[in-house]
N, C-alpha and C positions, 0 to 999 in steps of 0.2 A: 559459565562459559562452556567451552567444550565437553571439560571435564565432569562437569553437572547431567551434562544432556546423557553420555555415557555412563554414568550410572543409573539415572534415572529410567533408559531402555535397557539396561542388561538381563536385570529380574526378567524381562522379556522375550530375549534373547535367549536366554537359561530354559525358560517354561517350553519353546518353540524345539528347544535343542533335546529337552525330558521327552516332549509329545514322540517328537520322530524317532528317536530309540525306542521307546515300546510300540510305537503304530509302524514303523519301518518305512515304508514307502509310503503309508498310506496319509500316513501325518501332513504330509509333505504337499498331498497329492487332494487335500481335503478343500481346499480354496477352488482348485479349478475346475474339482466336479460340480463344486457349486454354481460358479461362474455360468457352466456349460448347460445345467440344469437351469438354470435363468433365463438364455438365450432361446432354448430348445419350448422353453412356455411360452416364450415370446412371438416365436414363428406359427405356434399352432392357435393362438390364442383365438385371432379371424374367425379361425374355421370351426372354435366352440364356447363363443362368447357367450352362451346360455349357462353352460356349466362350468366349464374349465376344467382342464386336466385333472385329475384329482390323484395321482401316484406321480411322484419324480420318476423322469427316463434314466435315472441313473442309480442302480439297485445297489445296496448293501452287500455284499459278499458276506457269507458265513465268518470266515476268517477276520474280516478287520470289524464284523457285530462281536467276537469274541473279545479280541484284543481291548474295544471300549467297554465291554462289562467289567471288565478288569479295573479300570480307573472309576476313581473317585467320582463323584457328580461336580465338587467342587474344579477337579482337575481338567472337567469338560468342559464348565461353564467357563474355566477362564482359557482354555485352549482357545473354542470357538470367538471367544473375543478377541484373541490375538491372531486369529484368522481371519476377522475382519466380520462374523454372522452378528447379526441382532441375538438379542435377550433371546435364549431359547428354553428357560426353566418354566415351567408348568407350578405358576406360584401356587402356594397355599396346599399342595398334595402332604399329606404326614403316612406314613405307614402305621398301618393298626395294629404291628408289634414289632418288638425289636428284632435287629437282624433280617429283615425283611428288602429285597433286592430283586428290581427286574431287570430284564435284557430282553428286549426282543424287537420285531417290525411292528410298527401299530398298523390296529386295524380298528377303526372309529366309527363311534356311533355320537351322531348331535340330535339333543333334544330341542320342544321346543313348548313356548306355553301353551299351557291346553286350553282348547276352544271346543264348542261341541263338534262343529263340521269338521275338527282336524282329527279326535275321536272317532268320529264314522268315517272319513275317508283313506286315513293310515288302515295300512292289512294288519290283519288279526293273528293271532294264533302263529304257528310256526313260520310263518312270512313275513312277520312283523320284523324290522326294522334292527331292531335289538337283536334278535333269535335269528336273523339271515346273519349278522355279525358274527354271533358265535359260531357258527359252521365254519367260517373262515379262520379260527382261529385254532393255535396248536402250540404244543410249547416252544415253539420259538417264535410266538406274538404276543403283543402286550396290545390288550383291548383299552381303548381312551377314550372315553363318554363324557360331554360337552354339556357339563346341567346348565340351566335356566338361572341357576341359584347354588350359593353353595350350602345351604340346608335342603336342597332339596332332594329325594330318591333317584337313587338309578338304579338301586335292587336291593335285594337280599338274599337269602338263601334258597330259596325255592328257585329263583329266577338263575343265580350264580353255582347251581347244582349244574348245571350243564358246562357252565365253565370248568369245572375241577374234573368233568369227565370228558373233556378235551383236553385235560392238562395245560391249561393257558399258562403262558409266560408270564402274565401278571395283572392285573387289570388299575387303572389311574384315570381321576378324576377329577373335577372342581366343584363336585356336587356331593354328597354324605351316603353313606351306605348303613343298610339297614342288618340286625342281628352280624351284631360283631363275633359272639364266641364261636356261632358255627365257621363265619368265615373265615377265621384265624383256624378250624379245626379243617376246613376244605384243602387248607395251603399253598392259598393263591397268594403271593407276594399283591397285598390291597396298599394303594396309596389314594385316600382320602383327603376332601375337605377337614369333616369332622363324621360322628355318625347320626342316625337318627331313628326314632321311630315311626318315624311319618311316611305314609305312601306317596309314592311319587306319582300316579295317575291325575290325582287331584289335584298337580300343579304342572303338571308339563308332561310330551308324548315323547316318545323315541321318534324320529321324524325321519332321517336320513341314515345309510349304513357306507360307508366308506369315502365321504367326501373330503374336502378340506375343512377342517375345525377350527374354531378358537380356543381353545381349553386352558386352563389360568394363566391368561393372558399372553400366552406363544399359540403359533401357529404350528398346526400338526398335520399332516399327506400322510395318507397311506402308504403305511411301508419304512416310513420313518426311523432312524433306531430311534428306540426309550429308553433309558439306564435309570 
């Protein structure tokens, strides 16, 4: 009866009532940025149906990126459900040591399988796809790279040497990273598939640098918070 439905939303109600005391307004306020961010891809979409937007118009503030580093990942996943967002956890990521924590805007890189023409025709060297990513990145970004595979490379430490000297906010994956002790010794907060010894050229390119991704199995824009 009544009494049943009433408890059964309160835990709900409780979670809803947690979120907005430590996010204050912003708790509150997190459905209708969405909403508006919906509407706003909607009216432009005509005019870029080749690409599509690729960053929400509606930017993180400093302030309420902090407040969310603060909670749990658990506390997010079930917030944003009770806000009404789809699945937005990036399955299968592990952190390659303990106490390892990101916070920050992504800024994305998707691979793709390698073919020879897509090797000659991606740029090289510091233009390359991946290394344009890193320039855009700082410690308050978390870099998210989109493998082909979740055993497959998206670097390791030669490559992720430039990330520790950007101080990146963290870098997260669906694909495995190579030479774990250095990069536990860099002190990038790494959230992994698994790791691996295998080079990543020999099965997929870095192709794109800030689009919209799939990465284990949520949807991720530039700019996004990651926790």
């Amino acid at each position: 009866g009544v009494g049943r439905r009433r408890l059964k939303w309160r835990p709900l109600a409780m979670l809803r009532h947690s979120l907005s005391k430590i996010l204050g307004r912003a708790a509150s306020a997190a459905a209708p940025v969405a909403t508006r961010a919906t509407f706003a891809r909607s009216a432009v979409f005509g005019h870029r149906f080749k690409t599509g937007p690729s960053a929400s118009p509606n930017e993180i503030s400093d302030e309420l990126l902090g407040k969310l580093g603060k909670l749990s990942t658990q506390a997010l996943v079930d917030g944003l459900w009770v806000m009404g967002w789809p699945p937005a956890q990036i399955e299968g990521a592990r952190s390659l040591a303990k106490g390892m924590k990101c916070v920050g805007r992504a800024v994305t890189v998707r691979f793709v399988p390698a073919r020879p023409d897509i090797a000659q025709d991606k740029p090289g060297g510091e233009i390359s796809p991946e290394y344009e990513a890193f320039e855009l990145c700082g410690p308050d970004s978390v870099i998210v790279m989109a493998s082909v595979g979740p055993w497959e490379s998206v670097g390791g430490d030669i490559k992720f040497l430039r990330l520790m000297q950007r101080q990146v906010g963290g870098l997260v994956t669906d694909g495995s990273v190579r030479d774990t002790d250095t990069m536990i010794g860099y002190g990038i907060p790494t959230f992994s598939y698994s790791t691996t010894a295998k080079q990543g050229p020999a099965a997929m390119q870095p192709w794109e640098c800030n689009g919209v991704i799939s990465c284990g199995g949520g949807t991720v824009r530039p700019r996004d918070a990651i926790i």
